[in-house]
C-alpha positions in Angstrom: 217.7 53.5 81.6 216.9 52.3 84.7 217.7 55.8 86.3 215.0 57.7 83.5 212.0 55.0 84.7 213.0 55.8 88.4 212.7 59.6 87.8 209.9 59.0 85.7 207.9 57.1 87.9 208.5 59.3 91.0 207.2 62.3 88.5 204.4 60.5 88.2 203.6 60.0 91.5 204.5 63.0 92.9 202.0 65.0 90.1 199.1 62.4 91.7 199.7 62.9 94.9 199.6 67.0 94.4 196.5 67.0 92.2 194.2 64.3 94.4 194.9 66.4 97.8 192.2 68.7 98.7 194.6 72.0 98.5 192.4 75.1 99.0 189.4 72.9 100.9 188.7 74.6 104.0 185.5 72.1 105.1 185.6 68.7 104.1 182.2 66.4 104.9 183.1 64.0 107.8 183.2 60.3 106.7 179.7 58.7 107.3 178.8 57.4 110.6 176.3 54.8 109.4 173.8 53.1 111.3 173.6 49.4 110.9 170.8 48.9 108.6 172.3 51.1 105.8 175.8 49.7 106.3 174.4 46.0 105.6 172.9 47.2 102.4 176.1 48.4 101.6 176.5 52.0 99.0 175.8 54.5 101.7 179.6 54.9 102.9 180.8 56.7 99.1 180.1 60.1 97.7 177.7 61.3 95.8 178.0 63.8 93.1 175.8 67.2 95.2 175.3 68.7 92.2 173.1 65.9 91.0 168.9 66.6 93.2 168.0 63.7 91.5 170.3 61.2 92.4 170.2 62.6 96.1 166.6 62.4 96.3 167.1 59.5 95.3 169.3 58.0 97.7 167.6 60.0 100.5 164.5 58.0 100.4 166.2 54.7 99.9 168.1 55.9 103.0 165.4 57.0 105.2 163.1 53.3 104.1 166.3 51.5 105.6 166.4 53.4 108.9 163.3 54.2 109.6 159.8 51.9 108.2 157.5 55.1 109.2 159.3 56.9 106.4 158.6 54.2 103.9 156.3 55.4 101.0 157.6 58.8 101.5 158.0 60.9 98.1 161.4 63.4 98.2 161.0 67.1 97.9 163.3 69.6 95.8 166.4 69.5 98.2 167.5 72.4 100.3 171.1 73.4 100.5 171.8 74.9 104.2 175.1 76.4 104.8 177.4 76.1 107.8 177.4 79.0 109.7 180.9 78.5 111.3 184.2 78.3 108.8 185.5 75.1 108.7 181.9 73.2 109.2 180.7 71.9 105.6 177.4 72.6 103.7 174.7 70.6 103.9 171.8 69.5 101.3 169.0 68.1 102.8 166.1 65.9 100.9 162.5 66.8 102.8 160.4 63.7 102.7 156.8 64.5 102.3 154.1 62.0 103.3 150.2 61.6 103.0 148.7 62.9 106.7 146.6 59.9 108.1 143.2 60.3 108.4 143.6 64.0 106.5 143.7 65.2 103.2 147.0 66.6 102.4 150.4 66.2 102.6 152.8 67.0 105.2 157.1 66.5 105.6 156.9 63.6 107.6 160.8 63.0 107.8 164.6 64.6 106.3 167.5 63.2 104.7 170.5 65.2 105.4 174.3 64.8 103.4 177.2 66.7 103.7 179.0 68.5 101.2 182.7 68.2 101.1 185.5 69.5 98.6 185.2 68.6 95.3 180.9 69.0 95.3 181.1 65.7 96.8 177.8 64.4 99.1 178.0 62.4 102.4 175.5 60.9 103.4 174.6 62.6 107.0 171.2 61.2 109.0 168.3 60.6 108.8 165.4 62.3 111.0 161.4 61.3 111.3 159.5 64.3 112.1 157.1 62.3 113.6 159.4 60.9 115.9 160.7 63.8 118.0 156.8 65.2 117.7 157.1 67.4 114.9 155.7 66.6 111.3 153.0 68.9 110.6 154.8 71.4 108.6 154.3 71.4 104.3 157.7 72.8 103.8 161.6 72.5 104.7 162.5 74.8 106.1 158.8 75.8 107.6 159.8 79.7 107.0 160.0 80.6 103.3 162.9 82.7 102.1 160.1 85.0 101.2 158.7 85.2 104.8 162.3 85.5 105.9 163.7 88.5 103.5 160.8 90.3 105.2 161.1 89.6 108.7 164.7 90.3 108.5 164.1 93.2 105.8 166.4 92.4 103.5 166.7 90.7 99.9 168.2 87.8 100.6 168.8 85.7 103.5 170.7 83.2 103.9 169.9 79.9 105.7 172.7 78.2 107.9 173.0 75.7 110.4 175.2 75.9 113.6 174.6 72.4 114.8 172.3 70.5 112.7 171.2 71.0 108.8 167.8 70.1 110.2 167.3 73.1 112.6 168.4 75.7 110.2 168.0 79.7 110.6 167.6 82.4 107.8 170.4 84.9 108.9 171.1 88.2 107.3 174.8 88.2 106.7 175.7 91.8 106.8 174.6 92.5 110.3 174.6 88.9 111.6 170.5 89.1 112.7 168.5 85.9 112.5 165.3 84.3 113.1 164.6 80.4 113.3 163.3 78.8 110.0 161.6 75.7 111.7 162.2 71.6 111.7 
């Protein structure tokens, strides 16, 4: 009896250990580096489900009023998925924050949100960026150049945006012949 539990049990594990690995997941999302504000309100450090805008809209701006009070007020845009150029390097969805310009009428994308993608549609949470900040913040849209605008400067269909460094400096790149232009901050 006691030699059927053992090889039961050590079944058991073994089938949990081979189905919670990440087999086949060539890019997982990095573990989040957190700056202190968000790790004292505690939540930011676990995953989020990526295929859930809502939630990471959500989390973005509760994110970006931690870190940064200029970005407090801010209303979250449809979120952008950029992909990683370079194999190995995860996606990236990030949540445009769009403000009301002072003294103007109009809106602008005063800061970003960015999470990383991992195995599993999982979403890390990444940074968090005020436009305003590093002397941007003028543009209406994430990324500044439209898929639209892009297709036709690179005179093709469908472009595709990546990052090589940053989600937040993305390009629209044409990915049969590699050719690319810059899509903005």
């Amino acid at each position: 009896m006691a030699v059927v539990a053992f090889f039961a049990v050590t079944i058991v594990t073994l089938a949990h250990i081979v189905t919670s690995t990440n087999q086949g997941c060539s890019a997982p999302a990095p573990l989040p580096n957190l700056p202190a504000q968000l790790r004292a309100l505690g939540g930011f450090d676990q995953s989020f489900d990526a295929a859930d805008p809502d939630e990471l809209a959500q989390i973005g701006v509760n994110a970006a009023s931690a870190v940064d009070p200029d970005l407090d007020g801010t209303t979250p845009l449809e979120p952008v998925i950029v992909n990683a150029l370079r194999s190995g390097q995860p996606a990236a969805v990030v949540i445009p924050l769009e403000a009301q310009q002072v003294g103007e009428v109009g809106t602008r994308v005063a800061g970003l949100v960015s999470f990383f993608v991992g195995c599993g549609q999982r979403a890390y949470f990444g940074s968090v960026l005020d436009l305003s900040a590093v002397g941007s913040g003028t543009s209406t849209a994430f990324p500044e150049v439209g898929a639209s605008a892009a297709a036709a400067a690179l005179g093709i269909s469908t472009p595709r945006l990546v990052y090589t460094t940053s989600p937040f400096t993305p390009e629209w790149r044409d990915p049969q012949s590699g050719v690319s232009i810059a899509a903005g901050e």
